[in-house]
C-alpha positions as semicolon CSV with decimal commas, in nm:
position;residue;x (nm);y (nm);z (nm)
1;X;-0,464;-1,778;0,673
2;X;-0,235;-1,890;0,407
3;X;-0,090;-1,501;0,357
4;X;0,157;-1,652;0,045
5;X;-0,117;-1,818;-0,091
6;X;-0,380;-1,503;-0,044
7;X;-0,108;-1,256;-0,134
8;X;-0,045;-1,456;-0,519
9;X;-0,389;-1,457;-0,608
10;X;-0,400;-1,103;-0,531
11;X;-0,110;-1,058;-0,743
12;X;-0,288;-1,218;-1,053
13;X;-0,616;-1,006;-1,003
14;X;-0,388;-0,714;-1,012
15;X;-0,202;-0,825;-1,279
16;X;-0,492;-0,876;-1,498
17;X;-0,595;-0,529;-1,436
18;X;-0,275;-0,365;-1,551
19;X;-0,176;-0,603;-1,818
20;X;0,109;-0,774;-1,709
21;X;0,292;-0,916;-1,389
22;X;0,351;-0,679;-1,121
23;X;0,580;-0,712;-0,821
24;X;0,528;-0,550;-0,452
25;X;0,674;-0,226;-0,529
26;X;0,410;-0,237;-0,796
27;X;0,112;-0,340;-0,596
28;X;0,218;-0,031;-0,346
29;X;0,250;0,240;-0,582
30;X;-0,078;0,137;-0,711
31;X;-0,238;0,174;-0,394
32;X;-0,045;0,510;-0,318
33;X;-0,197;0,646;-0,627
34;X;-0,538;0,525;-0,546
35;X;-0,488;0,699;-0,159
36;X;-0,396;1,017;-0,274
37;X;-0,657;1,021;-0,608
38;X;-0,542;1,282;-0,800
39;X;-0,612;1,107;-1,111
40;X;-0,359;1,082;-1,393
41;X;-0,107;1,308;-1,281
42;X;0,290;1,370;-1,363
43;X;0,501;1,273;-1,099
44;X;0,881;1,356;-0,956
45;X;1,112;1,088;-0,861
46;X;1,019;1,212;-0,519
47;X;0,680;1,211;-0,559
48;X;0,647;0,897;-0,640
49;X;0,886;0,785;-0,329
50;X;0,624;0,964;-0,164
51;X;0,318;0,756;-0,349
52;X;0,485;0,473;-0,199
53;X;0,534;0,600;0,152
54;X;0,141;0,700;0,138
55;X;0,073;0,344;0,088
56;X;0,263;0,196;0,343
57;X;0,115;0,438;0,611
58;X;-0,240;0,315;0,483
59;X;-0,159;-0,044;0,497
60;X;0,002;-0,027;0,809
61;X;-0,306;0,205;0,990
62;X;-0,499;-0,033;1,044
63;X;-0,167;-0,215;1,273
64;X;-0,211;0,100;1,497
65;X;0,172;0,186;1,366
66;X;0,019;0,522;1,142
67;X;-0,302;0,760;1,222
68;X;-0,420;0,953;0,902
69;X;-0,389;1,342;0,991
70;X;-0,556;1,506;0,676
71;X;-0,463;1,672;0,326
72;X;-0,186;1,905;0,304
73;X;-0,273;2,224;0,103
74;X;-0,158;2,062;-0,223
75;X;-0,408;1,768;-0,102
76;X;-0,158;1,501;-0,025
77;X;-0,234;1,302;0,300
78;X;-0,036;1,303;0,588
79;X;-0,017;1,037;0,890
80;X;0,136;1,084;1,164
81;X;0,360;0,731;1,354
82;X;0,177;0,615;1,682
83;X;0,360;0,310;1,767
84;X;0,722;0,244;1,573
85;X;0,716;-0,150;1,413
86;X;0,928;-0,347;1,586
87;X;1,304;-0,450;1,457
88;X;1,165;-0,683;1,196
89;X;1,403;-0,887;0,929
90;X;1,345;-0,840;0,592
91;X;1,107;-1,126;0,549
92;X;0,889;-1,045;0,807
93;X;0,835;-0,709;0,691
94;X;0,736;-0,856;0,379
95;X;0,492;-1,060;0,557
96;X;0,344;-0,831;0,758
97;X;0,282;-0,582;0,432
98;X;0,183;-0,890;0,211
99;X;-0,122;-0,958;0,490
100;X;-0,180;-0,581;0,483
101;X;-0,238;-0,564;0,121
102;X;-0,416;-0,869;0,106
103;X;-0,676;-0,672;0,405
104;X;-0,656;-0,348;0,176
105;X;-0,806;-0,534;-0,148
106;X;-1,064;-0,705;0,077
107;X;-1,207;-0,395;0,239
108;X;-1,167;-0,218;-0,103
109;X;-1,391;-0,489;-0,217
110;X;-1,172;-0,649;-0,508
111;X;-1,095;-0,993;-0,468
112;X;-0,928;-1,241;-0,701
């Protein structure tokens, strides 16, 4: 699997959803918002720290490194870590979440 390759062409089917180009940071806050689907909804600075965090634990389920624990009472998901990730550097993180989100949009259906 080319991931770099994969992981562009994702970026241009997202981008032609939202209008523009969108980075990483981008790509995970939109799946954060589609995880916790509340809609259209106002968000703190924290909140949306923990949009992003609610992605990450989604992508990185399926690795075995989260396990989704249900909604809180304001209906906000929760996982809980099973395995920590092991001391990556920077680039292979970014690797390893670029082949995650190109998995999410391909179980979600929506490929470029």
């Amino acid at each position: 699997m080319d991931t770099e390759f994969e992981y562009q062409n994702a970026l241009k089917h997202i981008a032609k959803q939202f209008g523009s180009d969108i980075d990483m940071q981008g790509v995970l806050f939109i799946i954060g918002l589609q995880e916790l689907g509340k809609g259209k909804i106002q968000l703190s600075k924290n909140e949306k720290l923990d949009v992003l965090h609610i992605a990450i634990c989604t992508l990185l389920s399926p690795y075995g490194y989260y396990e989704y624990e249900g909604l809180d009472k304001d209906g906000w998901p929760h996982w809980k870590t099973t395995e920590n990730l092991p001391p990556l550097k920077p680039e292979q993180q970014q690797v390893i979440i670029k082949q995650a989100i190109i998995e999410y949009f391909k179980t979600m259906d929506v490929q470029p």
